[in-house]
MMTF fields as JSON, N, C-alpha, C and O atoms, coordinates in Angstrom:
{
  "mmtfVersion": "1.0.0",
  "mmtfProducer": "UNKNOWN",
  "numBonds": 371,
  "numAtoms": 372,
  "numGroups": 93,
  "numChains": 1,
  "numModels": 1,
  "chainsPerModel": [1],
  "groupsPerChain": [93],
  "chainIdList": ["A"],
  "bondAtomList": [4, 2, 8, 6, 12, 10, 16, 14, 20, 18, 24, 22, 28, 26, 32, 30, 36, 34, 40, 38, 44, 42, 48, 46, 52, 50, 56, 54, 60, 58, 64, 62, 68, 66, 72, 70, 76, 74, 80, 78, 84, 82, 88, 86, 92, 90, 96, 94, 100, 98, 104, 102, 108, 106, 112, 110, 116, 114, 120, 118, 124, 122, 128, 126, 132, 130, 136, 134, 140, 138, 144, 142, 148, 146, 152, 150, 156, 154, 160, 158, 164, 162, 168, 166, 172, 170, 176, 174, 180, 178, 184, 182, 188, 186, 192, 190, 196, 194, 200, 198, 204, 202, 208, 206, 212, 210, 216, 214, 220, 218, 224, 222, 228, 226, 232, 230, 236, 234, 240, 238, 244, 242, 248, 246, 252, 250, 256, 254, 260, 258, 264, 262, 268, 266, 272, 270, 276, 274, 280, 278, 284, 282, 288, 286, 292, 290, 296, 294, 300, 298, 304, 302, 308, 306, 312, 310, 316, 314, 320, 318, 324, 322, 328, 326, 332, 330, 336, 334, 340, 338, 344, 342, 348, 346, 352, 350, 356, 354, 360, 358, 364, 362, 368, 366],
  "bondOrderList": [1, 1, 1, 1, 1, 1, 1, 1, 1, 1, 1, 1, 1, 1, 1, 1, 1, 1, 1, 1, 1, 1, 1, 1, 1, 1, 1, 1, 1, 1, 1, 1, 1, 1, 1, 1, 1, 1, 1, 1, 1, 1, 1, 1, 1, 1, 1, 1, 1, 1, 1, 1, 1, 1, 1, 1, 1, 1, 1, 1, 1, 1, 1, 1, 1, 1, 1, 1, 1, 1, 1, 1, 1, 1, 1, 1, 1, 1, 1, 1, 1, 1, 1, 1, 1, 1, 1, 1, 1, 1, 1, 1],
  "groupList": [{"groupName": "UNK", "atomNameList": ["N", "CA", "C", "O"], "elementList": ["N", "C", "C", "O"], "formalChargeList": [0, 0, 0, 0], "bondAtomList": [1, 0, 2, 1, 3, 2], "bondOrderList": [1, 1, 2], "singleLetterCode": "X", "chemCompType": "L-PEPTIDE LINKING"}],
  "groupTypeList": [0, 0, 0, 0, 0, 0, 0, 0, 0, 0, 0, 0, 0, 0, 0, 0, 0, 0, 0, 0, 0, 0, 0, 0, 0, 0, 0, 0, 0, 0, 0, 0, 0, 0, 0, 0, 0, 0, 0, 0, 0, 0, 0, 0, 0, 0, 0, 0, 0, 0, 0, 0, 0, 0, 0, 0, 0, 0, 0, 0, 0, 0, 0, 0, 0, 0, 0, 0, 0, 0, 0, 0, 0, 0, 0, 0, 0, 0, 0, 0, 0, 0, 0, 0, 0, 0, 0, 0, 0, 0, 0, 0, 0],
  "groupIdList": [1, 2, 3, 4, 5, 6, 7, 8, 9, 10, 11, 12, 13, 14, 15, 16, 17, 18, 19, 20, 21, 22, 23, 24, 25, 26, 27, 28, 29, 30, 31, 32, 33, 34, 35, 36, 37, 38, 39, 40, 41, 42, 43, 44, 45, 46, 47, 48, 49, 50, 51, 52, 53, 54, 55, 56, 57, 58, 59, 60, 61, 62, 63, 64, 65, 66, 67, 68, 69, 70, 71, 72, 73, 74, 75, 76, 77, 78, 79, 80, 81, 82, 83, 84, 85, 86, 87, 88, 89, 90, 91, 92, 93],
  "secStructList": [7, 7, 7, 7, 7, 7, 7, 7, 7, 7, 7, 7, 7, 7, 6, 6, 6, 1, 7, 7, 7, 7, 7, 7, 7, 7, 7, 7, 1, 1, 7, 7, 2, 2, 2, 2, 2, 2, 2, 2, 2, 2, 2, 2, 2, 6, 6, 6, 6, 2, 2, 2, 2, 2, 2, 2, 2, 2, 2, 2, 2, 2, 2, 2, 7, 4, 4, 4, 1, 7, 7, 4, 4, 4, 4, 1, 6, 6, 7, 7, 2, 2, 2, 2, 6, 6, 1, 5, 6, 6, 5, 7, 7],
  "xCoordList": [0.847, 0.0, 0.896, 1.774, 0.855, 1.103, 0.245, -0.91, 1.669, 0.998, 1.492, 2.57, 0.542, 1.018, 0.658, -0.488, 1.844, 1.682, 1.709, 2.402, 1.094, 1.106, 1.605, 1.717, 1.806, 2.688, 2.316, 2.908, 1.413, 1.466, 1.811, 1.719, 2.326, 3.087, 2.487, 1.83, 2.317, 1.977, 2.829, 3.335, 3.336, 4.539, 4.043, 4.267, 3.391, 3.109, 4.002, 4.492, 3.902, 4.798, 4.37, 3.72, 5.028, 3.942, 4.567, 5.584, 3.105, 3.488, 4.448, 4.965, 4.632, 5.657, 6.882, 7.418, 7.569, 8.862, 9.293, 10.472, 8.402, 8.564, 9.055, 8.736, 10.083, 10.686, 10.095, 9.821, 9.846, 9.158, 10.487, 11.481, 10.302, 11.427, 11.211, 10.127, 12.592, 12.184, 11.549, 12.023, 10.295, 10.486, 10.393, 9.594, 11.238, 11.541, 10.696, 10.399, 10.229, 9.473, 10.124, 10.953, 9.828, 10.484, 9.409, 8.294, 9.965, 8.45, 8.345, 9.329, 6.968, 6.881, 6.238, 5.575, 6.423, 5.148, 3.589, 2.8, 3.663, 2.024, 0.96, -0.268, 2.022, 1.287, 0.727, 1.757, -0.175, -0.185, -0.173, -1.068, 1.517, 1.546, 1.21, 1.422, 0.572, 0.0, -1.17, -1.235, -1.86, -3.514, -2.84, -3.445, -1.558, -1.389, -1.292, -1.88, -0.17, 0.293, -1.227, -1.326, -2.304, -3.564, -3.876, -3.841, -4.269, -4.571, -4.177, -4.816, -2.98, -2.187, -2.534, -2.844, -2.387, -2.619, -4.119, -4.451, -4.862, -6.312, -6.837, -7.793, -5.557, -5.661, -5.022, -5.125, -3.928, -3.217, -4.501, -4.584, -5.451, -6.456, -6.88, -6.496, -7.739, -8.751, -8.014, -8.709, -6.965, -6.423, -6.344, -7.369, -5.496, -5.66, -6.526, -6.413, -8.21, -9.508, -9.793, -9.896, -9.877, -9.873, -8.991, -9.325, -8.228, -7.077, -7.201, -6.533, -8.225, -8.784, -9.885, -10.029, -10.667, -11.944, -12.008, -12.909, -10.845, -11.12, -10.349, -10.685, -9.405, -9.081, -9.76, -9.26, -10.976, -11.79, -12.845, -13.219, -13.221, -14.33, -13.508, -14.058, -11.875, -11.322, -11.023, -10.573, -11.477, -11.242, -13.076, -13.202, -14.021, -15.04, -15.263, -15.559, -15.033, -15.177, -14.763, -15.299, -13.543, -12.29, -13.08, -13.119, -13.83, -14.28, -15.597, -15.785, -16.502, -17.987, -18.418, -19.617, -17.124, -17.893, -17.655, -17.496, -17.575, -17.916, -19.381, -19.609, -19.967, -21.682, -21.707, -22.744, -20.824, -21.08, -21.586, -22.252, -20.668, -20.12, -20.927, -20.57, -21.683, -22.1, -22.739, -23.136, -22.895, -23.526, -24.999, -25.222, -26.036, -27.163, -27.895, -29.046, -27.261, -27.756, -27.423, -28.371, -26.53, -26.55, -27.842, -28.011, -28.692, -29.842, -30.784, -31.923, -30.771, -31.936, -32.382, -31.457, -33.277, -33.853, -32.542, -32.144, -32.358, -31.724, -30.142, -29.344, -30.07, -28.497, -27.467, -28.092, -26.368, -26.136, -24.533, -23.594, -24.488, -23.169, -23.523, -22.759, -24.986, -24.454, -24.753, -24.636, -25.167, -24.939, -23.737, -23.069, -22.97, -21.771, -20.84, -19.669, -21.196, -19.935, -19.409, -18.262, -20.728, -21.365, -19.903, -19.177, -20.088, -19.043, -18.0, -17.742, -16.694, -15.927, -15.527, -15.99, -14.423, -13.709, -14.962, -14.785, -16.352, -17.464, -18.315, -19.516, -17.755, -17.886, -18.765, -18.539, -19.63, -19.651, -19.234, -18.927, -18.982, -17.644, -17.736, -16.73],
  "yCoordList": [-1.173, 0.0, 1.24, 1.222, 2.167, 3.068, 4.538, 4.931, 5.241, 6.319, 7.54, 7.51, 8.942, 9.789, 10.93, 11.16, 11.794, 12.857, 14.135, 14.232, 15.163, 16.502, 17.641, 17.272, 18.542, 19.276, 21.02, 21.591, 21.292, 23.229, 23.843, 23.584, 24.94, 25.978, 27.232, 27.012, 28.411, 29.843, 30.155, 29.879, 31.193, 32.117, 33.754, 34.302, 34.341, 35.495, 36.968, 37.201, 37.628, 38.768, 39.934, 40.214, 40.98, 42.209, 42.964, 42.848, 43.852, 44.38, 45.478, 45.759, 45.995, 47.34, 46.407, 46.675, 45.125, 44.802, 44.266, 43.99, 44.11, 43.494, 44.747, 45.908, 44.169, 45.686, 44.961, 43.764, 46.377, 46.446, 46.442, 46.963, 45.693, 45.741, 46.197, 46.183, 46.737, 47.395, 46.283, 45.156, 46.844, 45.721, 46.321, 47.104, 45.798, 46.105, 45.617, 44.422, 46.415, 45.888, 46.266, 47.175, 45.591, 45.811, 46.42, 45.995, 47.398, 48.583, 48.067, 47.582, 48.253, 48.505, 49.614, 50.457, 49.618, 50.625, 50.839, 51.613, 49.229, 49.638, 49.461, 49.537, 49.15, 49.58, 50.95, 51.61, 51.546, 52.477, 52.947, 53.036, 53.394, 53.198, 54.289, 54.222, 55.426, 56.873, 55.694, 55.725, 54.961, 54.356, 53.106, 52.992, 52.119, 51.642, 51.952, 51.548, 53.015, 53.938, 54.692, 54.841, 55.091, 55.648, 54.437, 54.514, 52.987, 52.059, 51.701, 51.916, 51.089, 51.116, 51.722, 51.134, 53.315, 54.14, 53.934, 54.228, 53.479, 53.592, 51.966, 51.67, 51.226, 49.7, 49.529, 48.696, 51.246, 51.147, 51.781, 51.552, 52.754, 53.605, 52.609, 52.325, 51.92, 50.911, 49.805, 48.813, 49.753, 48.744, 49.78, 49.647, 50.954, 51.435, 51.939, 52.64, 51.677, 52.149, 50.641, 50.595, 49.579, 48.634, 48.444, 47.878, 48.891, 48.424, 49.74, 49.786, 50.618, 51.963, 51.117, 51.146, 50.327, 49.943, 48.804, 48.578, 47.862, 46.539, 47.279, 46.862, 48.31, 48.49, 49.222, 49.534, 49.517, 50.004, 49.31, 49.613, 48.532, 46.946, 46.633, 46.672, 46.231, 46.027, 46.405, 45.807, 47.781, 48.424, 48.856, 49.277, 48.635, 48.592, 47.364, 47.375, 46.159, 44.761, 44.676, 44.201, 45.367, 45.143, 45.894, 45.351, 47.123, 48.305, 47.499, 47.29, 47.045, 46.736, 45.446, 45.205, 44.003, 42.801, 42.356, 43.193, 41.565, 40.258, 40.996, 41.293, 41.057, 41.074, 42.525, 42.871, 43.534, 44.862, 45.403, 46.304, 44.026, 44.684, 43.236, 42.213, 43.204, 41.196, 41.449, 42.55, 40.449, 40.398, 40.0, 39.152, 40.612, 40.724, 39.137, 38.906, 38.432, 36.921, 36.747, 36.107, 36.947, 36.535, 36.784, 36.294, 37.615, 37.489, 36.847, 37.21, 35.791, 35.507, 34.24, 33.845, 33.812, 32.567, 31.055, 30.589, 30.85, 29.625, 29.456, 28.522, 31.67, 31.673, 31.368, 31.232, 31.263, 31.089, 31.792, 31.19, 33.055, 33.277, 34.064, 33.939, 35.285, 35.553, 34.855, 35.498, 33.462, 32.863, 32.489, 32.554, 31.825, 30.9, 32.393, 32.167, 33.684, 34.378, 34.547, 34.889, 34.172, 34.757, 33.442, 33.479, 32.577, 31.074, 31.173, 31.725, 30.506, 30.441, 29.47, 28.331, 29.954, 29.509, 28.565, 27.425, 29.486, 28.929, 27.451, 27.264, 26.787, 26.279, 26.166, 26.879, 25.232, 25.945, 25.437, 24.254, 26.269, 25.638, 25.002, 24.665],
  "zCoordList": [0.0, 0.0, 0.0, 0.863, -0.688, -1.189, -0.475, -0.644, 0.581, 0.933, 0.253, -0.34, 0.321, -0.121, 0.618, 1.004, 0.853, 1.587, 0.985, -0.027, 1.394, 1.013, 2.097, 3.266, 1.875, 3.116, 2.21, 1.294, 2.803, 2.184, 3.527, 4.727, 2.581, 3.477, 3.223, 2.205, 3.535, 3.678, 4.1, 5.188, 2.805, 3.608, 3.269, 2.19, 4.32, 3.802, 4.512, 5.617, 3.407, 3.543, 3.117, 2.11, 4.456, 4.413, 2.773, 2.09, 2.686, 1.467, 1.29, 0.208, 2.234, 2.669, 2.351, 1.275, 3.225, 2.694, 1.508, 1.287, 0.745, -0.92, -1.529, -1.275, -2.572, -3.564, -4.394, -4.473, -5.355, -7.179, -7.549, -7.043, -8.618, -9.654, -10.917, -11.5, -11.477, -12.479, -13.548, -13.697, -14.325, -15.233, -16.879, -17.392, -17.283, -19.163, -19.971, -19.959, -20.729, -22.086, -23.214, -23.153, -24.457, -25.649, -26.5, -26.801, -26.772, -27.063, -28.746, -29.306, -29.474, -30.69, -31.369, -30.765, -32.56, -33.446, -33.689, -34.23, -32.675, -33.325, -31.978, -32.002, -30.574, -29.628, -28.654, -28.522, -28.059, -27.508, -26.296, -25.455, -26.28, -24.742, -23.671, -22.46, -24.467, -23.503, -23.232, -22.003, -23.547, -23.373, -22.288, -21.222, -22.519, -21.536, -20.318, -19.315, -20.555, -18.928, -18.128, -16.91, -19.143, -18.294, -17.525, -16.297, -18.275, -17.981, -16.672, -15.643, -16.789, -15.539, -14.184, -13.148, -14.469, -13.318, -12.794, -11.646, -13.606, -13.516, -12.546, -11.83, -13.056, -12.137, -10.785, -9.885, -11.084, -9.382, -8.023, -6.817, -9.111, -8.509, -7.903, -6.768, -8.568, -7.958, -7.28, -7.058, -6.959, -6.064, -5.036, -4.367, -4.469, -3.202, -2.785, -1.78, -3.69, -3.357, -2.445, -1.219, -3.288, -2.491, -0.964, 0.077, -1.193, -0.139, 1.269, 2.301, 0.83, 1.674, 2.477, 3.699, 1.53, 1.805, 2.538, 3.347, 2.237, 3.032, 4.918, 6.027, 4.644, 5.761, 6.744, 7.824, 6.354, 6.744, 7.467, 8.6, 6.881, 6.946, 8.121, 9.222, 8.011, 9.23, 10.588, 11.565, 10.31, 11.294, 12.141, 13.291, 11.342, 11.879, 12.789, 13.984, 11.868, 12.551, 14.105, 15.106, 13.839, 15.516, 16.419, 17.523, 16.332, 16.864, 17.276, 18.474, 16.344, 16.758, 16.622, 16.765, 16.204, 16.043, 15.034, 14.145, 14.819, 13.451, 12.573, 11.4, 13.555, 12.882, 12.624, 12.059, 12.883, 12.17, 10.554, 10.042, 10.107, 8.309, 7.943, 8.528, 7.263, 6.309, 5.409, 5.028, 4.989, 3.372, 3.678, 4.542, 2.968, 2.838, 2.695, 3.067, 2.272, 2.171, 3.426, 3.881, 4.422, 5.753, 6.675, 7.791, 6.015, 6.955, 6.031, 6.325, 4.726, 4.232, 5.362, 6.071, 5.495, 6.579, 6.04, 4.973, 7.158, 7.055, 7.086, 7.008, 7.331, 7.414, 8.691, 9.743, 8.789, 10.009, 10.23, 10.751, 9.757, 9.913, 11.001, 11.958, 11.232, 12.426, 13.734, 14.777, 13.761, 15.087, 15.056, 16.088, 13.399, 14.085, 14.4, 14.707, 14.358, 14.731, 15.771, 16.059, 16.67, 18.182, 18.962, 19.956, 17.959, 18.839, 18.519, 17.449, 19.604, 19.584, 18.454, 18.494, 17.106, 16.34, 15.383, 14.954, 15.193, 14.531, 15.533, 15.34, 16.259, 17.237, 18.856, 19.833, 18.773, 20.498, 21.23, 21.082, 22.639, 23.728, 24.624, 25.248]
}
């Protein structure tokens, strides 16, 4: 008999100590890169809109609860996120 094992790891790392690197492209004639570079800036926007917003959500949660911030299906009948929030580790003790 034949066993097999798996082993994952998480290695996470804050975003402040990661360096950007430069990165090179090999430009041509027939792309447009004033419409890329808007692009770009327009995908960095909406990432530190997100990254405003989830820290926000986070900072309400810590302040008032689990059950402050949820999603609207959490109260349709039959839901149960805000009892399991009420328990320890979804759990009761």
């Amino acid at each position: 008999m034949h066993r097999r094992r798996v082993n994952l790891t998480n290695h996470v790392v804050d975003e402040a100590t990661t360096q950007k690197k430069d990165d090179f492209e090999q430009l041509d004639s027939f792309t447009d890169y004033e419409d890329m570079k808007k692009k770009k800036e327009e995908e960095e926007a909406e990432l530190m809109r997100e990254k405003k917003m989830q820290k926000a959500m986070l900072e309400i949660k810590k302040k008032y609860g689990k059950n402050a911030i949820i999603k609207g299906m959490n109260l349709e009948e039959g839901a149960t996120t805000l009892e399991r929030n009420k328990l320890i580790g979804g759990h009761k003790a």
